[in-house]
C-alpha positions as CSV (number, residue, x, y, z in Angstrom):
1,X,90.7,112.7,82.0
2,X,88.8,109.7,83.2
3,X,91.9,107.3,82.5
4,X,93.9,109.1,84.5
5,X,92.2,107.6,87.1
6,X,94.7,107.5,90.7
7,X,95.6,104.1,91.9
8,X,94.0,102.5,94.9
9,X,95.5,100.1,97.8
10,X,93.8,97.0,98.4
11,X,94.6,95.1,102.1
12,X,94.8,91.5,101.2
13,X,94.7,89.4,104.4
14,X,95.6,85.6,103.4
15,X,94.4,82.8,105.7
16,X,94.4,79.2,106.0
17,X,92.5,77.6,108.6
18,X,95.6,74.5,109.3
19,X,98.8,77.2,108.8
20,X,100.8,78.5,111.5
21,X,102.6,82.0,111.2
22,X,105.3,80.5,109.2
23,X,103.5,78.7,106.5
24,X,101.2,81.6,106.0
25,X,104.3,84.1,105.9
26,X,106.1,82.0,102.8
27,X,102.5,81.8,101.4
28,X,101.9,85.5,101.3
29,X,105.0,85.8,100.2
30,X,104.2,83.0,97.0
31,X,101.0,84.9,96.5
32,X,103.3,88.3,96.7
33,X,105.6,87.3,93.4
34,X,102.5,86.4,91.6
35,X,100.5,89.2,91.8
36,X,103.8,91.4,91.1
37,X,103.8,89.6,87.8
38,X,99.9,91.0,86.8
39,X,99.3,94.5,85.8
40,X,99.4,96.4,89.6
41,X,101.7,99.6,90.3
42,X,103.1,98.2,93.3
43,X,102.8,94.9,95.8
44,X,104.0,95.1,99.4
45,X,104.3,92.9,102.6
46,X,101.8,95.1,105.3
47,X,104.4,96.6,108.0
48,X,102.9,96.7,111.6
49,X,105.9,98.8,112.7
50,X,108.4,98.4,115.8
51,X,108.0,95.4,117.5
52,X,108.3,95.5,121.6
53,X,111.2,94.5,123.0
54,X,111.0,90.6,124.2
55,X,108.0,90.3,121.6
56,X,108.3,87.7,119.0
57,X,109.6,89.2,115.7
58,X,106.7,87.9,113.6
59,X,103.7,90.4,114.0
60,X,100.3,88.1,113.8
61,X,98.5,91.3,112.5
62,X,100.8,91.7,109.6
63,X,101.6,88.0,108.9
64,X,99.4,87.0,105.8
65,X,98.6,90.7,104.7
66,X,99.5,92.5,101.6
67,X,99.3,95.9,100.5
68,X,98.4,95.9,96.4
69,X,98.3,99.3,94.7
70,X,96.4,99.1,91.6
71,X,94.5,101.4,89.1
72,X,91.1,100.9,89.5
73,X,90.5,98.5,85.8
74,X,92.7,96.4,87.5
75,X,91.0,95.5,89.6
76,X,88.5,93.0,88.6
77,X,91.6,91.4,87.4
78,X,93.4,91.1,90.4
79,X,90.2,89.9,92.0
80,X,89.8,86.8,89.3
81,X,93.2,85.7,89.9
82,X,92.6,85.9,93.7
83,X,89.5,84.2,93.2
84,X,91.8,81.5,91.3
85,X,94.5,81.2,93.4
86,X,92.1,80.6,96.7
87,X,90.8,77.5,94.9
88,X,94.2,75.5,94.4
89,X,94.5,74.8,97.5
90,X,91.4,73.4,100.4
91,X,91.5,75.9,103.1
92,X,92.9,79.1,101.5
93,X,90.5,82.3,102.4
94,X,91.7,85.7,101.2
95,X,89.8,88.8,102.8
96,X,90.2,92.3,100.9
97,X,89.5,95.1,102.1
98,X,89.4,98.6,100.4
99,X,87.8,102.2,100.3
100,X,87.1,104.6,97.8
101,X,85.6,107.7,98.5
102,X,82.6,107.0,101.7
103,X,82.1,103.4,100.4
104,X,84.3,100.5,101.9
105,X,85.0,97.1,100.2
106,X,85.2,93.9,102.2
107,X,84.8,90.7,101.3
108,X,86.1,87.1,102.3
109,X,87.1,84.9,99.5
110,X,86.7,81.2,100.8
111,X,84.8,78.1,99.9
112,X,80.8,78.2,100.7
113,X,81.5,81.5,102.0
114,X,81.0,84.1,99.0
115,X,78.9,83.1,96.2
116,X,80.0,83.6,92.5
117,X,76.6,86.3,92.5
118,X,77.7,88.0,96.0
119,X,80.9,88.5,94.3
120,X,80.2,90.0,91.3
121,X,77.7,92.2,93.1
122,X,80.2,93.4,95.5
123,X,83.2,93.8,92.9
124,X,80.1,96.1,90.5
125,X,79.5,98.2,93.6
126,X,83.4,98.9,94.5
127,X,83.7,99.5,90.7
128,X,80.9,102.0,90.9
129,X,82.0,103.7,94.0
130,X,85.9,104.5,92.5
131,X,84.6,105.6,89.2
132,X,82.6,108.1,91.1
133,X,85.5,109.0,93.0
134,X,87.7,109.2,90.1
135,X,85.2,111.1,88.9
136,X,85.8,114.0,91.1
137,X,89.1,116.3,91.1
């Protein structure tokens, strides 16, 4: 029963400190084909909803964010080849964010900013926290 654990949505945010709206849309969407080529269920541009009438069609919330559903051994996976792809190019920060069950996942991938240790501590507690979820039916 414990492989048939439920997939889980990760919210990856892509920044770039030196991209407008636009270069950060057709990145997302680079870094939207690639992950659709790992092992994930399902990877989707994040949808803010209507936009306002007179309001710019481009949603800054939404611009830069992806919606990856996964099952949960995918995930240090995915997070490598984030981890990866953040370091081909200077300036490239990804922020994840996640929950399973009453513990929440956040963490900002970006030069000088999250050390190889922080990560893997973070990544072991979110694996912890949806095995214990998955755990329970």
């Amino acid at each position: 029963m414990g492989e048939s654990a439920a997939p889980v949505s990760l919210l990856v945010s892509v920044g770039d400190g030196t991209a407008n709206d636009e270069e950060i849309d057709r990145l997302t969407r680079r870094l939207r084909q690639q992950l659709s080529e790992l092992d994930v269920e399902q990877v989707q541009m994040a949808s803010g909803g209507q936009v306002p009438a007179g309001a710019k069609a481009v949603d800054p919330i939404t611009v830069g964010t992806l919606v990856v559903t996964l099952l949960p051994a995918v995930v240090p996976k995915v997070m490598d080849f984030l981890h990866a792809w953040m370091l081909r190019d200077t300036g490239r920060t990804v922020t994840i964010r996640a929950a399973a069950g009453d513990a929440s996942f956040d963490v900002e991938y970006a030069p000088g900013v999250t050390s190889e240790e922080e990560l893997k501590r973070l990544l072991q507690t979110f694996s912890d926290a949806l095995a214990r979820t998955s755990g329970r039916s």
